[in-house]
C-alpha positions as CSV (number, residue, x, y, z in Angstrom):
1,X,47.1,-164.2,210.5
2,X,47.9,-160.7,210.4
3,X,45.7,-158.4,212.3
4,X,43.1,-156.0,210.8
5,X,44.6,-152.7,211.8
6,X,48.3,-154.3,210.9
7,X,46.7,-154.6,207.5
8,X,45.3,-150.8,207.3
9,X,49.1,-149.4,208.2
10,X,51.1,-152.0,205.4
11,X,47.9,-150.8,203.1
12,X,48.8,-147.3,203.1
13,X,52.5,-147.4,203.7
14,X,52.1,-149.5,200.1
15,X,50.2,-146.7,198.8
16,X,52.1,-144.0,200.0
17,X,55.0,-145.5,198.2
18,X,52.9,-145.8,195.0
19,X,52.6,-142.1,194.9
20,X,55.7,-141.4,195.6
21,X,57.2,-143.5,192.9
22,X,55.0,-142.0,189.8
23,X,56.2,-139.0,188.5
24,X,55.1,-135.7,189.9
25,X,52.6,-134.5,187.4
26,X,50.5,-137.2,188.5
27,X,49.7,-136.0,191.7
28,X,49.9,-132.6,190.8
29,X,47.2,-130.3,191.5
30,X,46.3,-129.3,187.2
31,X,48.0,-130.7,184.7
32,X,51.2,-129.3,183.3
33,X,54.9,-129.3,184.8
34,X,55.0,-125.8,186.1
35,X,53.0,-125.1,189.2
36,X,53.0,-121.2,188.2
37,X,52.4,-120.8,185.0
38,X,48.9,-120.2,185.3
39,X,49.4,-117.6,188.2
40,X,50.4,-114.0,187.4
41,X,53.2,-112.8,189.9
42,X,54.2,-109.2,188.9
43,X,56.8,-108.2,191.0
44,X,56.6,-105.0,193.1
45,X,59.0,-102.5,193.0
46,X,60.7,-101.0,196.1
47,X,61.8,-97.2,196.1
48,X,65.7,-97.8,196.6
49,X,65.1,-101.2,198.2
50,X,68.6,-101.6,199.7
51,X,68.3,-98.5,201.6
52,X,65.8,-95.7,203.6
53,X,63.6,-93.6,202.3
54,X,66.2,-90.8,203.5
55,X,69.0,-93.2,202.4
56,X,69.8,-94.9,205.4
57,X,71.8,-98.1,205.2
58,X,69.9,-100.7,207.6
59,X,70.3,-104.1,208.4
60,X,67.5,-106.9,209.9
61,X,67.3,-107.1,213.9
62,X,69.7,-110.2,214.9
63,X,67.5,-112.2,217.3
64,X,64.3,-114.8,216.7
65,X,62.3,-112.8,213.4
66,X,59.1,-111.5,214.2
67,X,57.5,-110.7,211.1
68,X,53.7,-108.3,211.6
69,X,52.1,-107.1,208.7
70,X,49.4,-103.9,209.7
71,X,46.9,-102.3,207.3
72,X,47.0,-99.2,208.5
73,X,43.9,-96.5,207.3
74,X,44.6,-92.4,207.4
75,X,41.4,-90.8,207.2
76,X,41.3,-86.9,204.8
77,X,42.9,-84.6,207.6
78,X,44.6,-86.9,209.8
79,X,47.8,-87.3,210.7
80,X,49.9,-90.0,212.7
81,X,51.9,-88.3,215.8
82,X,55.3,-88.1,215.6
83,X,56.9,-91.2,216.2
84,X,60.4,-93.3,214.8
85,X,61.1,-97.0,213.8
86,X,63.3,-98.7,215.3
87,X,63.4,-102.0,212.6
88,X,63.0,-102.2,208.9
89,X,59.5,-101.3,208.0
90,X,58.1,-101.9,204.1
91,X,54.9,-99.2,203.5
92,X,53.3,-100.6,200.2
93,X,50.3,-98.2,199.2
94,X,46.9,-99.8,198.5
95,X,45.0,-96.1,197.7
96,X,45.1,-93.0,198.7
97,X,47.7,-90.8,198.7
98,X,50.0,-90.6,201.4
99,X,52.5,-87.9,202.4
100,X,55.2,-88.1,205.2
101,X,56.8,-85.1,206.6
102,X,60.3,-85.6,207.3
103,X,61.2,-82.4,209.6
104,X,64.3,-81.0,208.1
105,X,64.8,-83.9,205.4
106,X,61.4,-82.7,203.9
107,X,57.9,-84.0,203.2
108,X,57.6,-87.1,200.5
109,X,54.4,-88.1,198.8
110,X,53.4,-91.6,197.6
111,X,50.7,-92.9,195.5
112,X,48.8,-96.5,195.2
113,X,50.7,-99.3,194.1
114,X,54.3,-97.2,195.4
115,X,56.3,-99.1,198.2
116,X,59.6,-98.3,200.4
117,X,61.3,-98.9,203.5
118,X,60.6,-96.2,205.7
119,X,63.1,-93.8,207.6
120,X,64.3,-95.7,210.7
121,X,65.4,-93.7,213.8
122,X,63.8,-90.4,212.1
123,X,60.9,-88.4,213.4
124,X,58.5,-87.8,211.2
125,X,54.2,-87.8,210.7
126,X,52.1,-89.6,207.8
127,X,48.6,-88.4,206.5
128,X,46.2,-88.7,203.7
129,X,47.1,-85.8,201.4
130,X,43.7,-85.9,199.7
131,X,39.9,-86.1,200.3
132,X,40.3,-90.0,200.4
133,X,41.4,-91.9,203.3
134,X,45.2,-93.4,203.1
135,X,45.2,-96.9,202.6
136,X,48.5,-99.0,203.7
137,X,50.0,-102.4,203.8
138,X,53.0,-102.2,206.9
139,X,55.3,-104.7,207.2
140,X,57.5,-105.1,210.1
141,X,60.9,-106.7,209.7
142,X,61.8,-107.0,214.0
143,X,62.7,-109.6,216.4
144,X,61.0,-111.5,218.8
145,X,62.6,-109.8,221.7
146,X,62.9,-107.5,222.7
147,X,59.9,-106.9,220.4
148,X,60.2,-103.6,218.5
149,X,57.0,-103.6,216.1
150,X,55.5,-100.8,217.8
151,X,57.0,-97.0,217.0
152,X,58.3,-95.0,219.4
153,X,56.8,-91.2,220.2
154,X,58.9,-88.5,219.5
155,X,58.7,-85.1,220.5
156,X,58.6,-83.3,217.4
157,X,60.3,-83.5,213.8
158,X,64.0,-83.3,213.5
């Protein structure tokens, strides 16, 4: 006589194998064969995607990925300090408008729904240009360690 919990396991394992041997579509969450064709993915482009803002060739930090994603708010007449990136960093534009001044490579403006990789190793400031706040998706391409999310100060533009 098999025992009641010995019964429970063969149960499931016998179900489990069930599923698994109907097609697909019958587990499937909605009917139909392709999981997204009911969700609209537009993709979004990247301002010179293989490259900087300033043209800068880059390539992803070598160690463990560390992957941070910041919304990051300028409020109507302020401005970031002057600071660098050390790591790939994707600015995607949520509203607002946002200009970045580039020292001696010149001031850039960007408006909602705009994206790029921003200016690595290169001085520069952000701020709302407007009388709206900046509104900004950041995403960090860096490594574990050492961790380099956070920018570094600089002393003024280049």
């Amino acid at each position: 006589m098999q025992k009641p919990h010995r019964r429970a396991v063969l149960a499931s394992l016998a179900t489990a194998a069930a599923l698994l041997a109907t097609p697909a579509s019958a587990v499937d969450h909605r009917s139909g064969n392709d999981p997204y064709e009911s969700i609209n993915s537009l993709p979004v482009p990247i301002e010179a995607p293989s490259q900087t803002i300033l043209g800068q060739a880059y390539t992803f930090p070598k160690g463990v990925p560390l992957i941070e994603v910041f919304k990051i708010t300028i409020e109507p007449g302020m401005k970031t300090a002057p600071h660098k990136h050390a790591i790939p960093l994707l600015a995607y534009i949520l509203s607002g408008e946002l200009g970045v001044d580039y020292g001696s490579r010149g001031k850039k403006t960007f408006s909602p729904g705009q994206s790029y990789i921003e200016a690595i190793n290169w001085c520069h400031v952000g701020f709302a240009t407007g009388d709206t706040a900046v509104e900004l998706l950041g995403v960090y391409l860096g490594q574990q360690n050492p961790n380099q999310i956070k920018p570094e100060p600089c002393e003024d533009l280049e």
